[in-house]
N, C-alpha and C positions, 0 to 999 in steps of 0.2 A: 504494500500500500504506500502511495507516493506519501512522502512530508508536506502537509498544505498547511493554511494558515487563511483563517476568513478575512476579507477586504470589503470594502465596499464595493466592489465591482465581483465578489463570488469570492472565488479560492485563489492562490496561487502558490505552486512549487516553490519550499522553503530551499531545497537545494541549487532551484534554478535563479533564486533571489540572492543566496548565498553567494552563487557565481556572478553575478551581474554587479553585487557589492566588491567582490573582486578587481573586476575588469574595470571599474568606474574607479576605483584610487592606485592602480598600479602605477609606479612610476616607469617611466625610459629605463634604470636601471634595475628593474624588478624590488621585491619586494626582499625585506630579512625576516625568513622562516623560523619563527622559535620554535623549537621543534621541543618536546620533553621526552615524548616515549609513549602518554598517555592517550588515551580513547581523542579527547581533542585535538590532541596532535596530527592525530592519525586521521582525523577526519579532516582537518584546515589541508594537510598537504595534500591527500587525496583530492580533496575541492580544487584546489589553487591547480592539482594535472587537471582536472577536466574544465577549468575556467583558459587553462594552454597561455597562461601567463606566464612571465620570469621571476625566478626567486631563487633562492641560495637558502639551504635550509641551516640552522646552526642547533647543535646541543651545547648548552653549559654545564659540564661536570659539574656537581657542588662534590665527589666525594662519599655522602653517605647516600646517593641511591640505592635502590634494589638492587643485585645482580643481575635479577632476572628480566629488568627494564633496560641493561646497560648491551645484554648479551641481545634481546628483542632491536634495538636499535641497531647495531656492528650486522645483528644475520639479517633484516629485514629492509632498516635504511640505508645501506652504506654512502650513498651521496650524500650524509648530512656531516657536516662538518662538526668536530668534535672539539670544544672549545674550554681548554682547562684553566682554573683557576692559579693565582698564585701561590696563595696558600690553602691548604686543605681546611675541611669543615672543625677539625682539631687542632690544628694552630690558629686557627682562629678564635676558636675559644679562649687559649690560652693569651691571646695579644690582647683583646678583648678584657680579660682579668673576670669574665662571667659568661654563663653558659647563655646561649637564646631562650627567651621566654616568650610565651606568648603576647606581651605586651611590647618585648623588645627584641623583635626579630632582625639582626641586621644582617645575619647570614643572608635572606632573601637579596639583598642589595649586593653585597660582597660574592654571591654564589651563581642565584638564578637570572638578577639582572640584567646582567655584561652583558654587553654589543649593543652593535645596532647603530652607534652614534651617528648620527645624520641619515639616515633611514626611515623608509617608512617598515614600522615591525608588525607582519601579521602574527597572532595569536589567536588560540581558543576560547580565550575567558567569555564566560556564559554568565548573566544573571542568575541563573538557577543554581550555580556552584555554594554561592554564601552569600549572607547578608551584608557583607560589605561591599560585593560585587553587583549588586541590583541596581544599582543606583548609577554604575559606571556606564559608559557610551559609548556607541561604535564604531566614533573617531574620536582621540584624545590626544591631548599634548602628554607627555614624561614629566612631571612635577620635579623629575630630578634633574632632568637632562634635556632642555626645551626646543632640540635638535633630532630628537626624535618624536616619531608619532606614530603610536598606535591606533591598528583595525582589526575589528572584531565582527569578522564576517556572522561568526555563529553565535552572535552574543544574545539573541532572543531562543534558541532553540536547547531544550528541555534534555535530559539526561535520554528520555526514550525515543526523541528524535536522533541525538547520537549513534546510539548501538542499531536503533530500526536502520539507519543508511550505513553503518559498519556491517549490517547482516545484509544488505542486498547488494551492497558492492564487494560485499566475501572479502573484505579487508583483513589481514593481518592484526593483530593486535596482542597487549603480553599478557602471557597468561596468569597472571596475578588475580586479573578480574575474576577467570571460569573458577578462583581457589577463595575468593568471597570476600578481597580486596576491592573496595568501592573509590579508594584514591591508590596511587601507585607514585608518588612524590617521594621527599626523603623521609628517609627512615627517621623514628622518633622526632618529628616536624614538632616542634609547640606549639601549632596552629590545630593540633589533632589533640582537640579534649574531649575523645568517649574512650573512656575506661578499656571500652571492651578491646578497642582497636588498636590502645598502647601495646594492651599485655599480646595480643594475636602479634604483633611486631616483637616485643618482647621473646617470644618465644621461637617466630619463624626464623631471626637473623640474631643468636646470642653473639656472634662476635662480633658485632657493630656496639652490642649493650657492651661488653671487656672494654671495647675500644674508647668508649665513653669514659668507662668506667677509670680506665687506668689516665687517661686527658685529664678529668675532674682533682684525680691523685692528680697530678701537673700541676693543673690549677690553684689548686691549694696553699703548695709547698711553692708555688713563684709568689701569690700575694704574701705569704708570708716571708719572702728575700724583700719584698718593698717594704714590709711594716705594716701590713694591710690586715688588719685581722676578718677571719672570717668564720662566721656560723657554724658552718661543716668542719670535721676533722678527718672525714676519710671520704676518697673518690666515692663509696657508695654512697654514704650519708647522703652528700651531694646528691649523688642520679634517684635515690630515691623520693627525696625530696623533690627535683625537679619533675620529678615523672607525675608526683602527685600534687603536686601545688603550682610549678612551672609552666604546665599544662592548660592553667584555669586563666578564667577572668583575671585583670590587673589586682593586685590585691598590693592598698597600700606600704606594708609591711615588706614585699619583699625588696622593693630599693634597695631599701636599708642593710640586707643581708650581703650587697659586695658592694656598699659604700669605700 
């Protein structure tokens, strides 16, 4: 069943609107394809071959993805350009002198950001994804970076729009989803506060949690070479902590713990 969406004038194909939003901002030098790995990704590129425009697709490592998103990418995209960070997801913690929380995510900036500078950058992002994404719009300037501008061809289409045209274009995609992963981003993200979805990561990828774990130990024993004192005493303390409070809403209190 085609993607339609009611008009004033009847129906019209969300796909073929998608594509038409395409071809109407493409620049001369094609567009910069953020590419992640994810079900959006995988739809915008697809769009953008049958819309037979120009684009250059990039992946930003941030370091703690999946595997199984990084290995879907290398067998399935290999023309997407693979674009590494300076520092990894854990030296950056440690430079940082505090781990990402949900209120202070700057990994996103530092990791999944990059590129694009003077670009126009196609993406996935969907109103339907979160509440702070409803509101966003289908051309935008970069509030960081005013040289770039993003389009969000699929920014009105719903999670069962997605997968309904990833099923009838028999699209590739990683199998994280058929295993009951509803997001395939990074590992322990602090933008992910259901319980249920830390510990299923908690458990599917333990040497990402060491990896954490032994960082946090880092982390500790640097603020304390500056004089810094701090809350935790041990890399778990830390990750458990973070996993359970780190997670949530701003909660004035924590500031204060790597003052």
């Amino acid at each position: 069943m085609p993607l339609i969406e009611p008009t004033l004038f009847g129906t019209r194909n969300k796909v073929q609107i998608a594509i038409e939003r395409l071809r109407t901002f493409c620049p001369p030098e094609g567009y910069y394809l953020a590419f992640s790995g994810g079900k959006d990704s995988v739809t915008i590129k697809a769009l953008a071959d049958m819309a037979e425009i120009k684009y250059d697709a990039h992946y930003n490592v941030t370091t703690i993805d999946p595997p199984e998103v990084t290995r879907f990418i290398r067998d399935q995209h290999p023309d997407v350009v693979w674009e590494r960070p300076k520092r990894s997801m854990f030296r950056l913690i440690i430079m940082k002198q505090w781990p990402p929380l949900r209120q202070w995510r700057y990994c996103c900036e530092r990791l999944k950001e990059r590129g694009g500078k003077g670009r126009k950058v196609l993406t996935g992002i969907r109103h339907q994804e979160s509440g702070q994404r409803k509101n966003r719009q289908m051309v935008e300037t970069c509030y960081s970076d005013p040289t770039k501008t993003f389009i969000h061809p699929i920014i009105d289409w719903s999670d069962r729009d997605v997968w309904e045209f990833i099923k009838t274009e028999d699209l590739p995609y990683c199998s994280l989803y058929d295993e009951g992963f509803h997001r395939v981003g990074c590992i322990l993200c602090p933008y992910e506060g259901n319980a249920q979805n830390i510990q299923k990561q908690i458990e599917r990828w333990p040497q990402f949690v060491k990896a954490y774990i032994r960082t946090f130990d880092r982390l500790i024993k640097y603020r304390d070479s500056l004089g810094k004192e701090t809350t935790f005493k041990t890399g778990q303390e830390l990750f458990d902590w973070w996993i359970d409070r780190g997670h949530r809403k701003k909660d004035p209190q924590e500031a204060r713990l790597f003052e």
